[in-house]
Rosetta silent file (secondary structure, phi, psi, omega in degrees, C-alpha in Angstrom):
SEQUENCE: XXXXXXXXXXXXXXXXXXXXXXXXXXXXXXXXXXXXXXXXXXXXXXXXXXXXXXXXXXXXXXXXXXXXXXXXXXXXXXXXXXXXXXXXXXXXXXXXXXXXXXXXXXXXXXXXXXXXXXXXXXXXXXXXXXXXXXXXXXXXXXXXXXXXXXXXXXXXXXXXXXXXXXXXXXXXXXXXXXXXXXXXXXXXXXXXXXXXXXXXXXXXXXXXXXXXXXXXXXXXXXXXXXXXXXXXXXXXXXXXXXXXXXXXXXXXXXXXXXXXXXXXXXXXXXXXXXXXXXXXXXXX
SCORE:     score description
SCORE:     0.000 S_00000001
   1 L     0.000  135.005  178.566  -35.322   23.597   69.249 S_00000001
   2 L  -105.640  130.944  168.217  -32.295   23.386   67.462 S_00000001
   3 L   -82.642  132.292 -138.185  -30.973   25.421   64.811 S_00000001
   4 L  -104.883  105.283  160.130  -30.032   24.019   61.528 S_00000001
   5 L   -63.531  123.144  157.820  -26.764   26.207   59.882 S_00000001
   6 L  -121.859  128.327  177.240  -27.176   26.113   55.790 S_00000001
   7 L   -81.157  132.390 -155.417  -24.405   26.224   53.686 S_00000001
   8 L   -87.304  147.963 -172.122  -24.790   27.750   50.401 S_00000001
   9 L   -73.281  133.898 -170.447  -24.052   25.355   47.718 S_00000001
  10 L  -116.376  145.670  173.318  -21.580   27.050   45.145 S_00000001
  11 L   -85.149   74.587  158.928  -22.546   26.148   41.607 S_00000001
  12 L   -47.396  121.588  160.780  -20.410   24.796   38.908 S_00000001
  13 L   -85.937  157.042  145.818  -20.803   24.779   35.596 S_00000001
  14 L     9.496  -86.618 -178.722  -19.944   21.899   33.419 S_00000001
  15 H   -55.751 -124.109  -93.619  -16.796   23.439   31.392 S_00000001
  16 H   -74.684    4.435 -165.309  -15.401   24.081   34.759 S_00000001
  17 H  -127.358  -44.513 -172.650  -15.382   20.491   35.899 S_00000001
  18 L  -112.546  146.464  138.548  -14.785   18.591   32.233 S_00000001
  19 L   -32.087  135.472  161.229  -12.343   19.808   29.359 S_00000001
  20 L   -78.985  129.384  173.962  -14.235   20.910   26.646 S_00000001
  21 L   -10.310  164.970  137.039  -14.588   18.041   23.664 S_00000001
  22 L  -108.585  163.202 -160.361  -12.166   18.893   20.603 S_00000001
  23 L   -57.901 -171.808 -165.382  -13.786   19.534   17.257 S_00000001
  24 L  -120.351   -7.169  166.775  -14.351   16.425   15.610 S_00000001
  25 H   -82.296  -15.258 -177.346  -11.346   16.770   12.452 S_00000001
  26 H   -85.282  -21.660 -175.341   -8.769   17.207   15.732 S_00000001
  27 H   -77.483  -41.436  175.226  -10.433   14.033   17.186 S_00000001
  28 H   -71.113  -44.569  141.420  -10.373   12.258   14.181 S_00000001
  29 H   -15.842  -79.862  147.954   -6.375   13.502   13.638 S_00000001
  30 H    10.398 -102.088 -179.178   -6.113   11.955   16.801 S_00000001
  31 H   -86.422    9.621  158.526   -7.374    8.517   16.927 S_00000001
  32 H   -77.941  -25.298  154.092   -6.340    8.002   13.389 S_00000001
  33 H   -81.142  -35.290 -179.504   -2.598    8.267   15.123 S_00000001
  34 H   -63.376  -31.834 -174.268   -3.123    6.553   18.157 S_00000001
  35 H   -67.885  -49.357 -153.874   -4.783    3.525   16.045 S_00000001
  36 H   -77.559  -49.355 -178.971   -1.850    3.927   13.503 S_00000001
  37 H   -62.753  -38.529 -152.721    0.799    3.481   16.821 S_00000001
  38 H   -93.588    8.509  162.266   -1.612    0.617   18.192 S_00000001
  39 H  -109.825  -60.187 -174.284   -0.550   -1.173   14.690 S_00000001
  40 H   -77.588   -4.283  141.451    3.165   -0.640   14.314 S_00000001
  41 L   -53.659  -48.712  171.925    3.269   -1.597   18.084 S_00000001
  42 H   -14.233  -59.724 -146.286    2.157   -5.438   16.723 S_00000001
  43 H   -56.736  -47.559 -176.234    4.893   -5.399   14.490 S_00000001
  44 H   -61.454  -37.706 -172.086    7.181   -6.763   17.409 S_00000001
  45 L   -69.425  -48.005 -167.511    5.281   -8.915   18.961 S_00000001
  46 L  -134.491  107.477  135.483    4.113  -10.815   15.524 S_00000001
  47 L   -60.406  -40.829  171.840    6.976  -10.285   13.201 S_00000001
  48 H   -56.809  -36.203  172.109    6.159  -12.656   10.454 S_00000001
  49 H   -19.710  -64.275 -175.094    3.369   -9.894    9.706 S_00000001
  50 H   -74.958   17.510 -168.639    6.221   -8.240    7.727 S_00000001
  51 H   -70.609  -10.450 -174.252    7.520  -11.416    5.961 S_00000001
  52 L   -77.122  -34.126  164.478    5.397  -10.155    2.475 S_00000001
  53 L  -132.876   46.643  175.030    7.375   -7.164    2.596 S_00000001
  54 L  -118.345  -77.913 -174.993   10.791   -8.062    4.274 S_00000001
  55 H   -82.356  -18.314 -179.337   11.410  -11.480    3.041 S_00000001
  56 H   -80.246  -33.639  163.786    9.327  -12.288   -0.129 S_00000001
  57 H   -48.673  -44.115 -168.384   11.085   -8.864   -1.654 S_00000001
  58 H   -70.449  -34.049  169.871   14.313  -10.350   -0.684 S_00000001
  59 H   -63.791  -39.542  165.346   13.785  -13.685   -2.206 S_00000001
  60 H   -59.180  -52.327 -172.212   12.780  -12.367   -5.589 S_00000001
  61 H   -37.872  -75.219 -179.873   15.384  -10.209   -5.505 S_00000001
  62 H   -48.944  -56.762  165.828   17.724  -13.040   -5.401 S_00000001
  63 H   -45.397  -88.658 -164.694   16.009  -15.925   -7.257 S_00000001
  64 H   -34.582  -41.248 -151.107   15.593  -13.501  -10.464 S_00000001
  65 H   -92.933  -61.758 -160.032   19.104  -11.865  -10.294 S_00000001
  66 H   -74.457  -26.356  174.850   21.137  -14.818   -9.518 S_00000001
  67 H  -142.088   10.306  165.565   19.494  -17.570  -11.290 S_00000001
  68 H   -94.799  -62.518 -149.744   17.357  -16.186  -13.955 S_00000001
  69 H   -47.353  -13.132 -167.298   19.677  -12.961  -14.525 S_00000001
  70 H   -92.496   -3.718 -175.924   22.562  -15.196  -15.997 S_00000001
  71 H   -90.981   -7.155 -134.027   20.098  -16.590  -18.658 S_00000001
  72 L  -142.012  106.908  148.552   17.945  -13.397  -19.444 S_00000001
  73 L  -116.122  140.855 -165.827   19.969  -10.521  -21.567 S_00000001
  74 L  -107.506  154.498 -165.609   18.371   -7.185  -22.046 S_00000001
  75 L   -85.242   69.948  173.251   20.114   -5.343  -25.140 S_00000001
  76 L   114.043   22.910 -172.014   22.313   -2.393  -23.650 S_00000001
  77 L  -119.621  129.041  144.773   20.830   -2.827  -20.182 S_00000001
  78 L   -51.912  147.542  152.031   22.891   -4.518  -16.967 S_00000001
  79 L   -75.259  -27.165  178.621   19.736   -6.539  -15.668 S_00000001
  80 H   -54.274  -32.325 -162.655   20.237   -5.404  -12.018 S_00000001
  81 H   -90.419    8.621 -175.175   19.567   -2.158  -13.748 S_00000001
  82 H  -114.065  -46.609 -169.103   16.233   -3.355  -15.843 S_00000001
  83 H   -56.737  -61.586 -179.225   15.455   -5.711  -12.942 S_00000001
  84 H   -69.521  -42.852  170.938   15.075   -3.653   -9.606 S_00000001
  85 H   -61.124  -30.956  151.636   12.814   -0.836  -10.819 S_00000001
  86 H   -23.584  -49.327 -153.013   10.589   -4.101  -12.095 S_00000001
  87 H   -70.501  -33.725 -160.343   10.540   -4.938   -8.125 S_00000001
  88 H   -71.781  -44.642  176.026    9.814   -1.627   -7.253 S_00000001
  89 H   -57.721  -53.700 -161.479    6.777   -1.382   -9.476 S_00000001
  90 H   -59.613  -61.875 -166.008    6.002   -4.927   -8.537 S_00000001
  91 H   -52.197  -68.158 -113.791    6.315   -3.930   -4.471 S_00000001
  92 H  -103.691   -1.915 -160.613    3.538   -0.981   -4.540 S_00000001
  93 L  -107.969    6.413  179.412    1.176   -3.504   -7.049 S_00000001
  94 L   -95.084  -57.210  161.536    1.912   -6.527   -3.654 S_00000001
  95 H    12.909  -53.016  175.601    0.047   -3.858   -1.483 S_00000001
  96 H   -81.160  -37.997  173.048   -3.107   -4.975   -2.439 S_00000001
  97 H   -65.949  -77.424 -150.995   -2.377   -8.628   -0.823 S_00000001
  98 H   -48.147  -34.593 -171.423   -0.978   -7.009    2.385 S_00000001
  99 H   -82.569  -69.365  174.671   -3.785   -4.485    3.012 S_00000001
 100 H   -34.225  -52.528  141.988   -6.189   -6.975    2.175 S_00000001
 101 H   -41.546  -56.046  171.036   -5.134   -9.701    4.173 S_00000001
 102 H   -76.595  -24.502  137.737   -4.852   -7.472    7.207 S_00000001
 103 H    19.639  -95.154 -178.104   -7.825   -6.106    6.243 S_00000001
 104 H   -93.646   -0.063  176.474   -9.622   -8.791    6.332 S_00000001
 105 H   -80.706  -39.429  177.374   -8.018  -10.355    9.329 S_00000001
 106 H   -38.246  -75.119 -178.938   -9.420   -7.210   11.434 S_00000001
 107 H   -63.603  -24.708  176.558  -12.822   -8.197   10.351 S_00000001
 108 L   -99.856   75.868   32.291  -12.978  -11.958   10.898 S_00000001
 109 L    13.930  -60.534 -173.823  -11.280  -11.466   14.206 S_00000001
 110 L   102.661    3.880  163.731  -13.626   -9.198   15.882 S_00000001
 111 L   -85.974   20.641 -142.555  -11.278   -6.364   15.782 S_00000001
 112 L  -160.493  -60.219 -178.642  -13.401   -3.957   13.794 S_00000001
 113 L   -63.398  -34.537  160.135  -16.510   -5.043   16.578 S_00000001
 114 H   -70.557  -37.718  128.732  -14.334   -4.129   19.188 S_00000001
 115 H   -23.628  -20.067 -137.933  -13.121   -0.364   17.525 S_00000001
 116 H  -116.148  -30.402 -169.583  -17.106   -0.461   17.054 S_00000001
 117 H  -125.420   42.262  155.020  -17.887   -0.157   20.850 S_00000001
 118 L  -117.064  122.571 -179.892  -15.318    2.179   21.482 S_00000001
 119 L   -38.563   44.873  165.913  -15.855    6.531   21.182 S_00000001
 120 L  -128.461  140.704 -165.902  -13.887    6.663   18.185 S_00000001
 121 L   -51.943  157.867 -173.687  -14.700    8.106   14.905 S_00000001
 122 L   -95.214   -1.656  161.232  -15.241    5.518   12.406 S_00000001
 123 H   -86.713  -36.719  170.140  -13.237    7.061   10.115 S_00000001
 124 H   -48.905  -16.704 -153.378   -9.890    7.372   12.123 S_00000001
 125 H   -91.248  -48.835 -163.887  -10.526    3.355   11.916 S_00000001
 126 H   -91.746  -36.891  168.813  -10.167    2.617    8.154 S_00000001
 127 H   -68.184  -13.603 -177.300   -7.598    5.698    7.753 S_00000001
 128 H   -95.868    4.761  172.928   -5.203    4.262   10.316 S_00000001
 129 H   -84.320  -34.347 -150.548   -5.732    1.226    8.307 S_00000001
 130 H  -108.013  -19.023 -165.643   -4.782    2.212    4.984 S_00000001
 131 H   -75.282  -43.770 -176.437   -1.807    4.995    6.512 S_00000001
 132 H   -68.226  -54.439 -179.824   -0.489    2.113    8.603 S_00000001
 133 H   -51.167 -106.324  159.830   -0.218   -0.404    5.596 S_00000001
 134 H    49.701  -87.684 -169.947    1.471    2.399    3.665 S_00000001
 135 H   -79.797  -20.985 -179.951    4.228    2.418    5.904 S_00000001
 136 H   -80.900  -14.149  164.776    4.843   -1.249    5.894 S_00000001
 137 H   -97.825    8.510  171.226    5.255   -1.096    2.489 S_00000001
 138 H   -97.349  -23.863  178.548    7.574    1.380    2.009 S_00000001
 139 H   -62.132  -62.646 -176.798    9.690   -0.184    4.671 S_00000001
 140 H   -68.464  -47.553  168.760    9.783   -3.181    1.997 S_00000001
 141 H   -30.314  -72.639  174.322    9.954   -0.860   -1.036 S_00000001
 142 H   -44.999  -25.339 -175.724   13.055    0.353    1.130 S_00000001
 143 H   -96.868  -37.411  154.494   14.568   -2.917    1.606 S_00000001
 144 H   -16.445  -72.501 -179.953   14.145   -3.748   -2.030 S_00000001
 145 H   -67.268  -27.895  168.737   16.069   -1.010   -2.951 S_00000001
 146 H   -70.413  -36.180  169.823   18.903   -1.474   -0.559 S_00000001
 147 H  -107.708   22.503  104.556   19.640   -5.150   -1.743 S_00000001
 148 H     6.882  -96.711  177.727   19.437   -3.895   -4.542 S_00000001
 149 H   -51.838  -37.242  177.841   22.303   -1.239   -4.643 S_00000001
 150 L   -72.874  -28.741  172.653   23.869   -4.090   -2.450 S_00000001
 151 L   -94.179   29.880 -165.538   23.745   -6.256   -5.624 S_00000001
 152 L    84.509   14.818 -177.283   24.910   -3.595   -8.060 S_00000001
 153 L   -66.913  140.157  170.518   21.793   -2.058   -8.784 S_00000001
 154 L  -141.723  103.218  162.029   22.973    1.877   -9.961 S_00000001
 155 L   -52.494 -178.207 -179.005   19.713    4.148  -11.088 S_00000001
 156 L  -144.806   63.441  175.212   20.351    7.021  -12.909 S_00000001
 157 L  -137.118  162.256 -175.391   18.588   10.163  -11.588 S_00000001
 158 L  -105.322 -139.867  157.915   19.536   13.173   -9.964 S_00000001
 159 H   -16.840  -75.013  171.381   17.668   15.205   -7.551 S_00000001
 160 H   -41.032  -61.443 -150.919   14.506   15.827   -9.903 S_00000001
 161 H   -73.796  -35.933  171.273   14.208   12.411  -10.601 S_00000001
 162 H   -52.607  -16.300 -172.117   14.609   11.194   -7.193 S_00000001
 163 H  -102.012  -23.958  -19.312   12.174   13.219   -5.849 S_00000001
 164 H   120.356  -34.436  171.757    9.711   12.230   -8.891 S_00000001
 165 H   -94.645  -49.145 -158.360   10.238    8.549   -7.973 S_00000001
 166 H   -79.458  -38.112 -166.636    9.330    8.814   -4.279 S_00000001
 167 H   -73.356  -35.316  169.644    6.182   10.732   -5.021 S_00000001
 168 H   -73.698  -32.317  160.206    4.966    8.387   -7.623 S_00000001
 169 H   -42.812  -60.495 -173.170    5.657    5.420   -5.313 S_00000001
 170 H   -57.857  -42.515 -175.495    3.479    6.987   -2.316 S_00000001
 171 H   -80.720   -1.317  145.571    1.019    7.543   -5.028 S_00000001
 172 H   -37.957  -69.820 -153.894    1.612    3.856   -6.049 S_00000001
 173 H   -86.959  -10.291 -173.812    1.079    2.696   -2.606 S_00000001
 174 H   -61.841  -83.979 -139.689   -1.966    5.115   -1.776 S_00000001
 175 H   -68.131  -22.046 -172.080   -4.326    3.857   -4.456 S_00000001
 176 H   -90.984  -27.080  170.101   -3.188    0.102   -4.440 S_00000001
 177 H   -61.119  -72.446  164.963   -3.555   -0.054   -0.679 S_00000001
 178 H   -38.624  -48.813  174.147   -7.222    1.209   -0.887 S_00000001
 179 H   -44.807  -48.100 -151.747   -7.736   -1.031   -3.541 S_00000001
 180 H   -86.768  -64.374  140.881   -6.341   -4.235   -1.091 S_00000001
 181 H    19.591  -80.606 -165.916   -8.674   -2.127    1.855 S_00000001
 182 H   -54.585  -42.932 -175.601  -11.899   -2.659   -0.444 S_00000001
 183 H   -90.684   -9.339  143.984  -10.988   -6.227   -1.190 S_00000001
 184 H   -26.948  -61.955 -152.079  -10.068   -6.984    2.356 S_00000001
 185 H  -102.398  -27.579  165.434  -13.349   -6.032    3.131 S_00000001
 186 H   -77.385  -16.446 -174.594  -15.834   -7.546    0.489 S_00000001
 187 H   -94.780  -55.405  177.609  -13.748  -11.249    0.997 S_00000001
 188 L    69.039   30.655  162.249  -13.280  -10.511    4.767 S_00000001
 189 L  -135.051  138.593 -173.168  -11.143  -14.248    5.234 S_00000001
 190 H   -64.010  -26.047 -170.507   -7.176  -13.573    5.444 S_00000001
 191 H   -99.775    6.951  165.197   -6.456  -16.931    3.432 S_00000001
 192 H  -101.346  -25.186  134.600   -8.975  -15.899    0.637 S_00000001
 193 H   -41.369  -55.990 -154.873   -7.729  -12.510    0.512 S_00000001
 194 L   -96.089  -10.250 -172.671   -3.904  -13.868    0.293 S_00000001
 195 L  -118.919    8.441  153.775   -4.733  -16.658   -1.979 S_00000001
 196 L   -66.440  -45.204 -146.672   -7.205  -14.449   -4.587 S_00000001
 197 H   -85.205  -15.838 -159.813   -4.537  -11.594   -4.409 S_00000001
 198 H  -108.164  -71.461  159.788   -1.382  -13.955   -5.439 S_00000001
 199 H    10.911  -78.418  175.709   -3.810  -15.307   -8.272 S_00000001
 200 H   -98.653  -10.505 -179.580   -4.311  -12.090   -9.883 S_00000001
 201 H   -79.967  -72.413 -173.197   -1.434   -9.803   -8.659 S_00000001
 202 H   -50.708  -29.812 -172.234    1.276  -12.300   -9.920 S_00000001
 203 H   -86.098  -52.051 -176.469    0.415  -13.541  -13.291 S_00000001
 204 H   -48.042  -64.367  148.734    0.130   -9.240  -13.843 S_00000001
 205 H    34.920  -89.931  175.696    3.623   -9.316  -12.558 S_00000001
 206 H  -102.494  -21.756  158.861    4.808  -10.781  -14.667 S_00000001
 207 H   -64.099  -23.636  178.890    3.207  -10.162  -17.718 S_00000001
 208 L   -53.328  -15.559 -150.497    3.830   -6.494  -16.673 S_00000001
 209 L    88.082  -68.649 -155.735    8.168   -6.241  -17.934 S_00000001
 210 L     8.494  -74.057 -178.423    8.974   -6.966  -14.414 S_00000001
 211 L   -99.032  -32.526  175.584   11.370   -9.539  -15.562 S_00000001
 212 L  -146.484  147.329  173.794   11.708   -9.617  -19.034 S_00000001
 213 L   -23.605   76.222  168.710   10.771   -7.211  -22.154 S_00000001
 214 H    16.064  -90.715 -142.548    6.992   -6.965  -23.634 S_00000001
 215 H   -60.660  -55.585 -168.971    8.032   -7.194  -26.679 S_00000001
 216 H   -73.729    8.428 -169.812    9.594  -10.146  -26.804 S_00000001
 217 L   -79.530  170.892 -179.400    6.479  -12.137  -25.302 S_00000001
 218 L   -87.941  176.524 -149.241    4.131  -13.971  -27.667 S_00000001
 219 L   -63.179  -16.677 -156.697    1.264  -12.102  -29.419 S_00000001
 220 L  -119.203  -58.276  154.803   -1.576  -13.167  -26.572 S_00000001
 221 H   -35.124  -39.737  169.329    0.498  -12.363  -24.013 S_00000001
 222 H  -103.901  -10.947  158.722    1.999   -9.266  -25.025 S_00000001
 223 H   -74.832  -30.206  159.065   -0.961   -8.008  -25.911 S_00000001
 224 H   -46.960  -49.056  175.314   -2.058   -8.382  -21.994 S_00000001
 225 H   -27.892  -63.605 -166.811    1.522   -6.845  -21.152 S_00000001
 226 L   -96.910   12.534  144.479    0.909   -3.997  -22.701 S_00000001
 227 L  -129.866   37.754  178.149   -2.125   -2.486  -21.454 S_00000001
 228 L   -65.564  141.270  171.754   -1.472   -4.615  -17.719 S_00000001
 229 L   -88.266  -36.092  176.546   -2.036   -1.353  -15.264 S_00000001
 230 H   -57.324  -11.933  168.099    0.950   -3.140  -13.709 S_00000001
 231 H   -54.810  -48.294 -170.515    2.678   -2.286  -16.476 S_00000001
 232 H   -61.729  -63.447  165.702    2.269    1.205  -16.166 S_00000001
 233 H   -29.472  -48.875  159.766    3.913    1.030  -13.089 S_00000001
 234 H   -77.157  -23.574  153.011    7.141   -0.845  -13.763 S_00000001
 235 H   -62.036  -43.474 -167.842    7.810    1.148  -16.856 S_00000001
 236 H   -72.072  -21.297  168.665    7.247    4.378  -15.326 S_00000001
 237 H   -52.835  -45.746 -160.021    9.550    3.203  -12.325 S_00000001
 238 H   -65.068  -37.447 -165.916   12.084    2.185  -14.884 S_00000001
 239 H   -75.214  -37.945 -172.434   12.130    5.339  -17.169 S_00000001
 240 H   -76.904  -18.498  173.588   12.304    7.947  -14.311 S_00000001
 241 H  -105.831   11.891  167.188   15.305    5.501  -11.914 S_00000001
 242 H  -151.050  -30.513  175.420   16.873    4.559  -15.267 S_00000001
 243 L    86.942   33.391  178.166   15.882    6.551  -18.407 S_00000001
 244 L   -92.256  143.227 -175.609   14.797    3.414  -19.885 S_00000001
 245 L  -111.589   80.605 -155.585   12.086    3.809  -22.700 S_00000001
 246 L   -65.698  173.786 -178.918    9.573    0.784  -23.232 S_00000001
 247 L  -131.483  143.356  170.250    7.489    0.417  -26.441 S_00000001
 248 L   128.450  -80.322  172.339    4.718   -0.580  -27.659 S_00000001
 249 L   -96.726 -166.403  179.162    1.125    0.393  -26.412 S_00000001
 250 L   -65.884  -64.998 -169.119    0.005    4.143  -25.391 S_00000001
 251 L   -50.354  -22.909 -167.379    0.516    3.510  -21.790 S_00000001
 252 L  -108.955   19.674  168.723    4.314    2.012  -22.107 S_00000001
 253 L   -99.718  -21.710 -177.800    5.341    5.144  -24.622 S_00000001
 254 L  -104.299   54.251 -143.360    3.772    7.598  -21.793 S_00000001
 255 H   -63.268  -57.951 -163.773    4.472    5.319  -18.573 S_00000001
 256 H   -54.603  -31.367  177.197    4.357    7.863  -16.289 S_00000001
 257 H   -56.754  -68.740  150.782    1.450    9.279  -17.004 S_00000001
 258 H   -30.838  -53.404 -164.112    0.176    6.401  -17.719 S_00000001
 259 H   -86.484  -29.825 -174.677    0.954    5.150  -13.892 S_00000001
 260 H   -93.436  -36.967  178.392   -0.756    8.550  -12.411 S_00000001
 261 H   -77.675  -39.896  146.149   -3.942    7.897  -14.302 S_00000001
 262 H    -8.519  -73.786 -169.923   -4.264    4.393  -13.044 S_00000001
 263 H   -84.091   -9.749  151.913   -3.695    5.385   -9.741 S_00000001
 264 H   -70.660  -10.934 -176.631   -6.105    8.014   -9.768 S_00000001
 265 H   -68.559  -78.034 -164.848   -8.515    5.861  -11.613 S_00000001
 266 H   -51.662  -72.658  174.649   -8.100    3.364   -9.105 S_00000001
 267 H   -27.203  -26.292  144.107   -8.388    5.555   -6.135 S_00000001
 268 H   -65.390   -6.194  176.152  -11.515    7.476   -7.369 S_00000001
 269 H  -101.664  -54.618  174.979  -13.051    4.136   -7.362 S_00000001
 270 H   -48.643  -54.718 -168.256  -11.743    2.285   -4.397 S_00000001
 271 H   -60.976  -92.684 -127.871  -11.989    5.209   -1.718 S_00000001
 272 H   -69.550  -16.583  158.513  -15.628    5.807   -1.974 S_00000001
 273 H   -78.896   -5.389  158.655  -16.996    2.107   -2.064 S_00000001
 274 H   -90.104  -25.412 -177.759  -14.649    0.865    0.850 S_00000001
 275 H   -76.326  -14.634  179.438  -15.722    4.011    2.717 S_00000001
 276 H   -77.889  -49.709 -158.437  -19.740    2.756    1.811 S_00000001
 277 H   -68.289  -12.960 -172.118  -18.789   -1.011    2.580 S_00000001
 278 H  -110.624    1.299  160.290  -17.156    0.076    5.790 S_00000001
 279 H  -117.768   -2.937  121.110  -19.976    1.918    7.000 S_00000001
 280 H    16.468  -85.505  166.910  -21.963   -0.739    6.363 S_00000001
 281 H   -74.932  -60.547 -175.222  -20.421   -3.307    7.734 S_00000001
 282 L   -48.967  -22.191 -173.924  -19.742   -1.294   10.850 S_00000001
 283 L   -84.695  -28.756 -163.904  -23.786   -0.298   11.251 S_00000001
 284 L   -50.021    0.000    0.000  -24.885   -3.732   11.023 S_00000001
């Protein structure tokens, strides 16, 4: 008969073999950066991505100053200096095309079904969407401004105002991104998205002051002008980077104001029906 030695079995617990989870706002924190990284890696690879807000700024820029500006006089204004805060306004209200389009490229792709069968919160998904967008437009917002300054552009704020202009931009680009998010996601095709958004984004545009005065537009026209949300936006760029003071409706005597209640307007609307349509979509 042989005798059998038994060795006692030492007993682990769990937590001593796996890290314990993290909470689920550090998780979300998380993969709302790595997804945000796992976008502005792209950007090299597919460069033309940024041509909406690299090269289409730059081209406006140019066209308008160079072969409108010698026709188009504003009354005690340089135009570079009535002109670029136009752009700037113009830039955070183009947003809604960029976000949309990628958007909606995500979803007819299969990139949203793939994020779908991966452990990551579904929220980190749509915020690294809207954070990432964001940044590509401030990058053009930044480039704007730069050939700008390079074409004689000179604002006129100090400190205050400078700091007063960046913060209404981000809040510019918050709420108009979620908007281009939402519509991204109810058209869900990139060339129906980009050819809806240049439809209605442009003719607002321009009816906005962008390029030329309100005032001087005709009565059907100028009556759009002046309660255009895009409006709000390119005045209140202009009065706080120039001290210039439109006329005319409520919104272009208060611009600024005007321009924060928009974008909370919009943004109280937008976030919570792209966060329904995106869980939604995603359940399906």
């Amino acid at each position: 008969m042989t005798a059998t030695a038994t060795l006692p079995v030492a007993h682990v617990a769990d937590h001593d073999i796996l890290p314990s989870r993290p909470n689920r706002g550090i998780r979300y924190v998380r993969e709302t950066a790595l997804l945000i990284g796992r976008g502005l890696r792209m950007i090299p690879r597919v460069p033309e991505r940024l041509s909406d807000v690299t090269i289409q700024p730059i081209m406006f820029t140019l066209l308008f100053l160079y072969v409108f500006g010698s026709a188009i006089h504003i009354p005690g204004v340089r135009y570079q200096d009535y002109l670029l805060p136009g752009l700037i306004g113009q830039s955070m209200a183009f947003g809604v095309i960029g976000a949309g389009v990628a958007t909606a490229t995500d979803f007819s792709s299969g990139v949203i079904d793939r994020f779908r069968s991966l452990p990551v919160t579904r929220m980190s998904v749509i915020s690294a969407q809207v954070v990432g967008q964001v940044i590509e437009q401030i990058l053009g917002i930044l480039i704007v401004a730069g050939v700008g300054l390079a074409l004689g552009w000179r604002p006129h704020m100090g400190v205050g105002g400078t700091v007063e202009l960046m913060l209404l931009v981000l809040l510019g680009l918050f709420a108009f991104t979620w908007l281009g998010v939402l519509a991204g996601m109810l058209i869900r095709n990139s060339d129906a998205m980009q050819g809806i958004g240049f439809a209605v984004v442009l003719p607002l545009s321009f009816l906005a002051g962008t390029f030329v005065p309100i005032s001087g537009m005709h009565a059907i026209p100028r009556a759009i002008g002046e309660w255009d949300p895009l409006s709000a936006l390119v005045a209140g760029v202009r009065q706080v980077a120039q001290g210039i003071h439109s006329h005319g409706s409520w919104q272009l005597d208060h611009p600024v104001v005007a321009m924060i209640g928009w974008c909370l307007l919009i943004t109280a609307v937008c976030v919570p029906l792209a966060l329904r349509r995106f869980r939604t979509a995603t359940s399906n």
